[in-house]
N, C-alpha and C positions, 0 to 999 in steps of 0.2 A: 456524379456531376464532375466538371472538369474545369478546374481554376481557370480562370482566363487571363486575369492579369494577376500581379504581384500583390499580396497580402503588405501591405505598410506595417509592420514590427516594429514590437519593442520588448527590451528584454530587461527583466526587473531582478535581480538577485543580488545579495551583500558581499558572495564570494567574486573575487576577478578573476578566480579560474573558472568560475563553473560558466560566468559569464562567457569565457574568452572561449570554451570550449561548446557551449550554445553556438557561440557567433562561426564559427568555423563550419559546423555542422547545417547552419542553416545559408550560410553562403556558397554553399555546393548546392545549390536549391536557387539560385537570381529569378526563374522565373516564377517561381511560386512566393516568395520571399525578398521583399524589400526594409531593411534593417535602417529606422528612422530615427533612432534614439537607444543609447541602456540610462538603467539607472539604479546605482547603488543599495538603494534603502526607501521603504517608506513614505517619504515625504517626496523624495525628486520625482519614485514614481506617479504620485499622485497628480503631484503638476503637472510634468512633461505628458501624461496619458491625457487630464485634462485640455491640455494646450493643443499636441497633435493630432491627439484622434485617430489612432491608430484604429487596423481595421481589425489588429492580433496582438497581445499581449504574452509574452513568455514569464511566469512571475512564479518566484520562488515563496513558497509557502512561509516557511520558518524565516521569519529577520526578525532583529530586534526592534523594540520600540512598537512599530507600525509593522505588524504582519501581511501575507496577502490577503486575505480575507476582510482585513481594516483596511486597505487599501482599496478593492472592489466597493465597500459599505460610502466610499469616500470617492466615488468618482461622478461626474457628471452624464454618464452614459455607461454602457455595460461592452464593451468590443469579446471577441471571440477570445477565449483562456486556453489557454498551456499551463497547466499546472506544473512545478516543476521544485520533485520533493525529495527530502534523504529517507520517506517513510515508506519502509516495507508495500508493496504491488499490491497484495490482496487488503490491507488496511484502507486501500484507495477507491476499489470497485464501488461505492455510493456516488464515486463523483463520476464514473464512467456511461456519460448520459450522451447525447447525441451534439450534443451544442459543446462538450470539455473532453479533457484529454490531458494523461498525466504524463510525466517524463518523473521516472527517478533516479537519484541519484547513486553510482556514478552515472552519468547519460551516455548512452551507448547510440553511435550509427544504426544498427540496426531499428533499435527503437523507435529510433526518429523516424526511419521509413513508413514505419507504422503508423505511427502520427500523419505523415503527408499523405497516407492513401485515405483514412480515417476524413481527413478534413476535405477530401476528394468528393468521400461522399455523402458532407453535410447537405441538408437543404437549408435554400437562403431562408426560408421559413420556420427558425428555429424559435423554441419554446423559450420564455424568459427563464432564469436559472434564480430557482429559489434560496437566497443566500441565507438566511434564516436556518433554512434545514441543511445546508452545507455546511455552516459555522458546527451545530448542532450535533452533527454524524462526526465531525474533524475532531470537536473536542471529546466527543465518545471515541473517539478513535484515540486520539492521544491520552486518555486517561488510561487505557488500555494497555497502551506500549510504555508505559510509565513503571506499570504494575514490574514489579521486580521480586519481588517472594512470594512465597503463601505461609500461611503459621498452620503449624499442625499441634497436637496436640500430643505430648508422651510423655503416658504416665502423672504427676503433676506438676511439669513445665508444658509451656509452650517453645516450640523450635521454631526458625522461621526456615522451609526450604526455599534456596535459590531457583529461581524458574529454569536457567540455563544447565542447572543441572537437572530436571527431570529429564526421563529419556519419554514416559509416559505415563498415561494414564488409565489404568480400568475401571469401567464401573462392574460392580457386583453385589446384585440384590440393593441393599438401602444404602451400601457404603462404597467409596472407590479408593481404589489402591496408588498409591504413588509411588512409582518406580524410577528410582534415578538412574544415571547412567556408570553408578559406580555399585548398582545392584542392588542397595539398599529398598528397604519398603515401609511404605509409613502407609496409615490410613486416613481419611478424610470423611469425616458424617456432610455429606450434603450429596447432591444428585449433576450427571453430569451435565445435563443443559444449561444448571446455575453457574457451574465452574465453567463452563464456556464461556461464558457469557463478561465473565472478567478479566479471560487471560490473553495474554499477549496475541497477534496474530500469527506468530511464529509455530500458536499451537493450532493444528487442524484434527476436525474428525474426521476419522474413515473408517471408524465401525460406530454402531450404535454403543455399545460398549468401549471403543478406543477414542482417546483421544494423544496424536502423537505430535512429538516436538518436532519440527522439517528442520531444524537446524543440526539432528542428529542425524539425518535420514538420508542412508549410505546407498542404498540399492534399492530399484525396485523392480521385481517381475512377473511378467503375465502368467495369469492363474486363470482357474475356467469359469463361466459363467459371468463378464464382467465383473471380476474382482481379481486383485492383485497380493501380492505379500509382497510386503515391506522390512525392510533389512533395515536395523537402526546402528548405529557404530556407538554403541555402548558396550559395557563388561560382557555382557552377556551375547551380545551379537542377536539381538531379540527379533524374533521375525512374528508379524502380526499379518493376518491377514486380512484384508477390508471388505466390505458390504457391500453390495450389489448395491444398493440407494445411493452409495457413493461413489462410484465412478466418474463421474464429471467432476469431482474433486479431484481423484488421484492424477486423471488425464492431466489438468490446470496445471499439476505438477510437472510436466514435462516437454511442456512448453516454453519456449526461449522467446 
């Protein structure tokens, strides 16, 4: 579908740059984009959303006080959302529905393009958006990016490893190994779906066996059978190779 006239905006974030860098990005766009209001924080955006009735709201997730989320819970109507967050891309795909659309931070040109084809081809016949279960996923999500160590156990201390130093993880048989980037190995009693299931986004699986850190993750090349091996830039220079089930993972990864 093909916008026809100018969406009436408003752009909600606590930063003045992110704001001012919003505005410029969406002012290369007059025809699809009409910039009716910002607003700082919380409370102004609730009014001024209220008051104008915008037909698009740009709203930054994280502010103090009055989040986005308390902000939507608090309006008089629901206009179409731009979420617009400093949290990791794949942390966001639960809000990636047909009616929302995220922008993260820094905000890149490109992105945006994305967005205005995306919104191209909403229909006006959009499903209400369940805020209950988006609050719900946001704070599983944030609980999640929060997580900063793991404790293992050696010998009779407990240690805590820092996340940003694993380089990965194996499972094997009933135990998995934790491999930092500085070589060391610790082991772990639990199984690896449970430890997924707590750690950062930053960790992905691509083997049933692997789970790897992408913020170490140097190189990747094609291998046969849809599956690849992956280059980590750790001590070892450790090269893993992923699972055929996983492929539309690794792909994700190389995507701009």
């Amino acid at each position: 579908m093909t916008i026809k006239q100018a969406y009436k905006t408003i752009i909600v974030d606590d930063e003045p740059l992110a704001r001012m860098r919003l505005r410029s990005m969406i002012e290369e766009y007059p025809e699809k984009f009409e910039i009716i209001a910002e607003a700082e924080n919380g409370e102004q955006a609730i009014e001024k959303i209220n008051q104008l009735k915008p037909e698009l709201i740009c709203l930054d997730i994280q502010m103090p006080e009055i989040n986005g989320f308390d902000v939507l819970k608090k309006l008089d109507y629901l206009p179409k959302v731009i979420f617009c967050t400093a949290y990791d891309e794949f942390a966001l795909k639960a809000f990636d529905t047909n009616c929302i659309d995220y922008l993260v931070k820094p905000l890149t040109k490109e992105r945006f393009v994305r967005t205005i084809d995306k919104m191209e081809q909403l229909s006006e016949n959009r499903s209400d958006i369940n805020m209950d279960q988006l609050i719900e996923q946001f704070n599983r999500q944030l609980k999640k990016t929060e997580t900063s160590s793991i404790p293992v156990k050696v010998g009779d201390r407990v240690i805590f490893i820092r996340l940003e130093e694993v380089s990965y993880f194996q499972a094997d048989e009933k135990y998995i190994s934790i491999i930092t980037k500085h070589a060391k190995s610790y082991i772990l009693d639990t199984s690896l779906k449970k430890l997924e299931e707590k750690l950062p986004d930053y960790f992905i699986r691509v083997h049933k066996s692997y789970l790897i850190n992408k913020k170490l993750l140097k190189e990747i090349n094609k291998y046969y059978n849809n599956r690849f091996v992956l280059v980590l830039d750790d001590y070892n220079q450790s090269k893993i190779t992923s699972g055929r089930s996983y492929y539309q993972e690794i792909k994700s990864l190389l995507e701009y």
